[in-house]
N, C-alpha and C positions, 0 to 999 in steps of 0.2 A: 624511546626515552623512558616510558611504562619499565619498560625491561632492566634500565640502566638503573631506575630509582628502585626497584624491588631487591638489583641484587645488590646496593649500596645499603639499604636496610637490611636486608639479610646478614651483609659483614658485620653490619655495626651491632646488631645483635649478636652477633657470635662472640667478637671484641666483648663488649660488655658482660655478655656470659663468661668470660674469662675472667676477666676484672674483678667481678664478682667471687667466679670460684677461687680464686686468690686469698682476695678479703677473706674470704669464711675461712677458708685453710689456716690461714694466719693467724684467725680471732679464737681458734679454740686452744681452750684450755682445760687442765685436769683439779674438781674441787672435790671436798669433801662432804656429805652430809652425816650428822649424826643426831640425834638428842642433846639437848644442855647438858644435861644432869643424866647419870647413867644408875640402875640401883646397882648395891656389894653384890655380891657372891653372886651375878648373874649374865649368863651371854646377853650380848646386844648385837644386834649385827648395823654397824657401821657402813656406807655406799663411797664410792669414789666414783667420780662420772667424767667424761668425755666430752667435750661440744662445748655450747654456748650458755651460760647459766639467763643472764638476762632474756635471753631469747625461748627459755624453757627445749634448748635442744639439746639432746641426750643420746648420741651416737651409740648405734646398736652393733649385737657379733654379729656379722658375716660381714657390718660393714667396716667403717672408723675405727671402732673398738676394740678391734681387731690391733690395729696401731699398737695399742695402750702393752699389750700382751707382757714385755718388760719391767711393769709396775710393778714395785714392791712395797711393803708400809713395817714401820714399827709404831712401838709405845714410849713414851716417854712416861716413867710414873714420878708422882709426888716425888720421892726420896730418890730423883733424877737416873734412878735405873731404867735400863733399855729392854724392852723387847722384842723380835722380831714378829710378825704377826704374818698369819695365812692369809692367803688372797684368792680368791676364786673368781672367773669371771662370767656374770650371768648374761640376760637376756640384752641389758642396758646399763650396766653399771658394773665396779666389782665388789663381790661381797669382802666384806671385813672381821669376821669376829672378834669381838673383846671381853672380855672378862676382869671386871675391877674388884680387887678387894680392899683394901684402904681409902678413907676418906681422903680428898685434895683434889687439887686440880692435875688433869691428864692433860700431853699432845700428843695428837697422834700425827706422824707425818706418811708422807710416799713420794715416792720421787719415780719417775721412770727416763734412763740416761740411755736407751738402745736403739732411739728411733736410726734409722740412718740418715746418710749426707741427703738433704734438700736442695734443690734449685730454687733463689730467693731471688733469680734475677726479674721475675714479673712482680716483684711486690717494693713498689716504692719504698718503703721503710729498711728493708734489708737489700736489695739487687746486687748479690752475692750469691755464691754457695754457702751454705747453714748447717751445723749440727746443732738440732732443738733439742732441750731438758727441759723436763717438766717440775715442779714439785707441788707440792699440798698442804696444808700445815691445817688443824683445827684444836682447838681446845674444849674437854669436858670436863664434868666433876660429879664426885659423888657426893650426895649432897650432905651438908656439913661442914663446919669451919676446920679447915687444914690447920695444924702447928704452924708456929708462923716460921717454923725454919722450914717449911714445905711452899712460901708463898712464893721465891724469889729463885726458884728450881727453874721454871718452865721454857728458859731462853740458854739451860744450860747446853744445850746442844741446836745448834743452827744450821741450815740446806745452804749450797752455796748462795742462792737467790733465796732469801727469805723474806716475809711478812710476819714480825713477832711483836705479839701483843703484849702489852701492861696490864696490869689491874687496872678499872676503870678508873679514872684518874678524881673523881669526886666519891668513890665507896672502896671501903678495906674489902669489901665481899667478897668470897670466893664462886658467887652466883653467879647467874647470865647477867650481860649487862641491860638495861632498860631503856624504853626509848625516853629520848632528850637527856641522854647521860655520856659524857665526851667521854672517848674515849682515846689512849695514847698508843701510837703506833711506832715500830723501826723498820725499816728496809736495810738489809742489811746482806751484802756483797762479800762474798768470800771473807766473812769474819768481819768488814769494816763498813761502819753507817754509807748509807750512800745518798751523800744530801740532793736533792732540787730534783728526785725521783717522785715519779708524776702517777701512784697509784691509783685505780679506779674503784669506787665503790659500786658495787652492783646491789640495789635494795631487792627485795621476795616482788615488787611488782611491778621490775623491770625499769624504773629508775636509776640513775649512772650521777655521780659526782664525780669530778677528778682531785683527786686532794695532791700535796705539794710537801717535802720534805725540808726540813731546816740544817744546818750546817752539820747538824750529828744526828742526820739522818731520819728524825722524828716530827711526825704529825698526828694532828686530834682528827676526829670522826664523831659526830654526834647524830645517832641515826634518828630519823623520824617515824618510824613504823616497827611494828614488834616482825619475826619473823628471821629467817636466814639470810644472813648478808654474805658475801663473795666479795674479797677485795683480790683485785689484780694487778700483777704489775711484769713487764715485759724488759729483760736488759740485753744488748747485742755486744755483745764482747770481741771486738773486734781482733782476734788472737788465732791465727792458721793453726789449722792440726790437721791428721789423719784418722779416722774412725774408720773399722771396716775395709781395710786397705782403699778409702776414696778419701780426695783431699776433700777438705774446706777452707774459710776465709775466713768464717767468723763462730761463735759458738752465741744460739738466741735461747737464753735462759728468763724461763715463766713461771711464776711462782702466785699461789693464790694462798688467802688466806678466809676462812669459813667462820665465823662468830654467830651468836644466837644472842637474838635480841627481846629481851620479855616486855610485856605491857609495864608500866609506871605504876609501882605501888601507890603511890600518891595520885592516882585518879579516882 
């Protein structure tokens, strides 16, 4: 009987370690880090990461990171020109260099579309075959008030799963936004809002909200803590194709969005 209940624990432990390595598979995603505010006429180097932000885990090369290899990033400047940008991949993250000259607000995005076909049949939310897309989006600035025909640029180009920000919906600033200051969000699906879409805020110290979209796509955020915030949001498009000569069943597009939040001038 000893015997019979050791290797009934044994299974259920393995099960469970499956389950698990599942979950975690599932749960990563690719953000950005940067500075708010970047100085003119100067490199910055920009991060793009792997894994789990809440969880402070950050997949390294020889391991996950590996994955990511496919990533590429541009720029989006103030006067809605594009440019493609270098990517290097280091020990834990890839590096980004940027170089701003004009006052305004930047995005910068990455996207990487080459993972190949997944088996999504152990994960309850997909239990499918999967081709996964990742993207990235964050916004910076040089500091300074933009033209105001530079204010209204920054959503001029969208990933097909986006998280695109507003101006903070209570300041014209072209600045970080600050804690207790709402802020307006879109999700937005190959070009079109995508309402009752269920984003996750990730706070710097591992705190989660799920915020809710309205008929055109848009919800407020009002952060409590100064710091890097990560919003996420996950769409399964249930649409067969071929990638790689291997079929799939559906395409699971993930898309984050990276914001910087300053202390309240008014403290």
């Amino acid at each position: 009987m000893l015997r019979t209940n050791a290797t009934f624990t044994g299974l259920t432990i393995l099960i469970l370690g499956l389950v698990l390595s599942a979950t975690n598979t599932s749960a990563h995603f690719v953000w950005i880090e940067s500075p708010s505010s970047l100085p003119p006429n100067q490199q910055t180097i920009v991060k793009a990461y792997f894994g789990e932000y809440q969880e402070s885990l950050k997949e390294q090369t020889g391991g996950r990171l590996d994955e990511r290899a496919g990533l590429t990033s541009w720029l989006i400047e103030p006067n809605g020109n594009k440019r493609v940008l270098e990517i290097t991949q280091e020990a834990n993250y890839f590096r980004i260099p940027v170089k701003l000259n004009n006052h305004g607000r930047y995005n910068l995005m990455a996207i990487d579309q080459d993972e190949p076909v997944r088996d999504g049949t152990p994960y309850p939310s997909i239990g499918m075959l999967y081709k996964p897309m990742f993207y990235a989006r964050t916004q910076f600035s040089i500091a300074g008030t933009p033209a105001s025909s530079e204010r209204h640029t920054q959503a001029a180009e969208t990933l097909q799963l986006d998280i695109v920000p507003s101006q903070p919906a209570s300041s014209n600033s072209s600045e970080s936004l600050t804690v207790n200051e709402k802020m307006e969000l879109q999700v937005i699906f190959k070009g079109q809002p995508l309402a009752k879409a269920k984003p996750i805020a990730y706070a710097p110290n591992g705190w989660s909200k799920e915020l809710e979209t309205n008929d055109s796509g848009v919800t407020t955020f009002t952060p409590i803590w100064p710091g890097t915030y990560v919003l996420d949001y996950v769409n399964l498009e249930k649409t067969p194709g071929t990638f790689q000569d291997q079929p799939y069943e559906a395409i699971r597009h993930r898309a984050t969005l990276t914001i910087h939040v300053a202390e309240s001038q008014q403290q």
